[in-house]
C-alpha positions in Angstrom: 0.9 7.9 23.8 -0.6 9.2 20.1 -0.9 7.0 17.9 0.0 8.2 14.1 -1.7 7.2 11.0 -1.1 7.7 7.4 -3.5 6.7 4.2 -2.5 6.6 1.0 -6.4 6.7 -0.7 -7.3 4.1 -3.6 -10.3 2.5 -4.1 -8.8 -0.8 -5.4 -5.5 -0.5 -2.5 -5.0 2.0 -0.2 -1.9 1.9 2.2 -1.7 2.1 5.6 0.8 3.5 8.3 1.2 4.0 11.6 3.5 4.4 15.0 3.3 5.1 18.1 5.8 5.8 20.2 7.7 2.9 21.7 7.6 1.5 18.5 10.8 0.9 16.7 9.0 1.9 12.9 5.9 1.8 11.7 3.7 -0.6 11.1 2.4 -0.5 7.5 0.4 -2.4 4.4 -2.8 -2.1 2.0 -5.9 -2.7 2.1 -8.0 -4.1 -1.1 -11.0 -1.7 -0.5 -13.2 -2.8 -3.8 -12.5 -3.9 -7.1 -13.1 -1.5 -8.9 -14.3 3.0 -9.2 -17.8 1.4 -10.0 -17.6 0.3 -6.3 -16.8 3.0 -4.5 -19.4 3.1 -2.1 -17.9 -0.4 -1.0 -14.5 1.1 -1.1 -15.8 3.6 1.8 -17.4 0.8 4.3 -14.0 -1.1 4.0 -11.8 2.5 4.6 -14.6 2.7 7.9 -13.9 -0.8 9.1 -9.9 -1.3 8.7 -9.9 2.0 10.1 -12.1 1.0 13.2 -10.3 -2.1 13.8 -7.0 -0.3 13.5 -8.3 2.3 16.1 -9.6 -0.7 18.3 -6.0 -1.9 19.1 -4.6 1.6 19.1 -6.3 4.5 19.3 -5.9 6.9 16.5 -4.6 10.5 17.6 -3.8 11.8 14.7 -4.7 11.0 10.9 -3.0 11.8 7.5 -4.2 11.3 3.8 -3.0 12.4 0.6 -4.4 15.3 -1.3 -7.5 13.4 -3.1 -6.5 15.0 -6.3 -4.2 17.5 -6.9 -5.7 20.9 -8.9 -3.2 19.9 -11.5 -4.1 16.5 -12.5 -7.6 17.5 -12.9 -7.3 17.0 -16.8 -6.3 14.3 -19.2 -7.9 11.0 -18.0 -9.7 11.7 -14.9 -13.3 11.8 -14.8 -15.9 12.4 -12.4 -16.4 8.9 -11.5 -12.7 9.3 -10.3 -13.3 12.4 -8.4 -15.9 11.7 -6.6 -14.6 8.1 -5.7 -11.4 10.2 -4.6 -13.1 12.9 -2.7 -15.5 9.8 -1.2 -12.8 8.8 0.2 -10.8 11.8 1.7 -14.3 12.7 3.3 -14.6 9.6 4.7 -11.3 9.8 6.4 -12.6 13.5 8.0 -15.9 12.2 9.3 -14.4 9.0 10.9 -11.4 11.4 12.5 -14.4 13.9 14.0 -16.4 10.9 14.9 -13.1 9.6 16.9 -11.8 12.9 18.2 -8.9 12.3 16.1 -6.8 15.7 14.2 -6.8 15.0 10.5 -5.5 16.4 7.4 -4.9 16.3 3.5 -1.4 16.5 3.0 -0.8 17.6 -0.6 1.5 15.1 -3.1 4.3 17.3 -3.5 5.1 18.0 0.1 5.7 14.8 1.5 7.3 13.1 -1.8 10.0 16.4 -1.6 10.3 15.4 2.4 10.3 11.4 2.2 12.2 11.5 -1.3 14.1 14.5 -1.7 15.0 15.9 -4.6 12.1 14.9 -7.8 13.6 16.0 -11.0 11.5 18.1 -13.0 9.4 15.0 -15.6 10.1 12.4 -13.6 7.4 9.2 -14.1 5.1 8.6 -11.5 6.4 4.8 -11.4 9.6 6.1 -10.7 8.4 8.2 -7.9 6.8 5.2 -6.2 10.1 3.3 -6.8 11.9 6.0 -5.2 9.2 5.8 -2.2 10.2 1.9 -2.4 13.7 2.4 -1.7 13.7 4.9 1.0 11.8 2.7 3.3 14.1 -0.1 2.3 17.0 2.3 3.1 14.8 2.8 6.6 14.3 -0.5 7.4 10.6 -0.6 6.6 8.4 -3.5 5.6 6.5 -1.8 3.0 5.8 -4.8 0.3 3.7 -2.3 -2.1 4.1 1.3 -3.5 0.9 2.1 -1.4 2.5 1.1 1.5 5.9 2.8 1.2 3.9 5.8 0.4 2.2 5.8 3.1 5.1 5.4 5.1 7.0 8.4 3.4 3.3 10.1 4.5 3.6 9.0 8.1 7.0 10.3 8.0 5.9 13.7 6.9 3.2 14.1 9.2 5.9 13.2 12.4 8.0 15.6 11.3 5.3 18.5 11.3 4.0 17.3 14.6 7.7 17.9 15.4 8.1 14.1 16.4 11.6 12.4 15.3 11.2 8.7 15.5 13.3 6.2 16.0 14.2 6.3 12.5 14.9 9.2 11.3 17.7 9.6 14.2 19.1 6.1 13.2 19.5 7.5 9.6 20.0 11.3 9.8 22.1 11.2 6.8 20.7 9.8 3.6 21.6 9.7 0.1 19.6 11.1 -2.9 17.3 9.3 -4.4 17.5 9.4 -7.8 15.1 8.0 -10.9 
């Protein structure tokens, strides 16, 4: 039975997702990879070892991660520290899926938030895009107790339904409301 995984990259919290089937939803969280973009070569040990305990106790089939930064938010504040700590990180998650056997894939921002979400009105405020990521896996039933988390839950969820997987959830709540900012 595949086992699904979803990573929303950070270097100071990155969430966590994943299901297999039998499960009723996924299991999700964060993980506190370093304290800081100064540390990012601690950030990608720490992605390396959650992900090789997590593949331990289920073996990871398949493996998800957001876009590490979007063509269009390469201006205003980020910086080359940022993007190399961000593309660290992505291309840590390919070698660790080749090194397992595992399929893996960016998934860019815009696709799964327009899945998970719905509808994102033109403007609207990042924190009110990981609210809205919030409340869809309340609405779901998940235990997602950060933004990281719920994203990476709303990732998971994207990925299932381009492997053509409908889980549990998604037939429990076929119908569901707008989310709106």
């Amino acid at each position: 039975m595949p086992t699904y995984v979803a990573l929303d990259l950070s270097v100071k919290s990155t969430g966590f997702a994943f299901w297999s089937d039998g499960q009723a939803k996924p299991a999700c969280g964060t993980w506190a990879l370093a304290p800081g973009i100064q540390f990012a070569g601690r950030a990608f040990v720490r992605l390396h070892r959650n992900l090789m305990d997590l593949h331990k106790v289920n073996a990871i089939n398949e493996l998800v991660f957001e876009e590490a930064i979007p063509p269009f938010m390469l201006q205003g504040h980020t910086n080359a520290e940022t993007v190399a700590a961000a593309a660290g990180l992505a291309a840590h998650c390919m070698s660790f899926a080749e090194a397992i056997g595992a399929r893996y894939r960016p998934v860019g921002i815009a696709a799964w938030r327009r899945h998970f979400i719905g509808k994102m009105p033109r403007g609207t405020k990042t924190p009110d895009l990981k609210a809205m990521a919030m409340k869809r896996c309340r609405e779901l039933g998940f235990d997602a107790i950060k933004h990281d988390a719920a994203e990476a839950c709303g990732l998971l969820d994207y990925q299932l339904s381009v492997a053509g997987v409908t889980p549990p959830w998604r037939m429990e709540n076929a119908l569901q409301q707008e989310l709106l900012p």
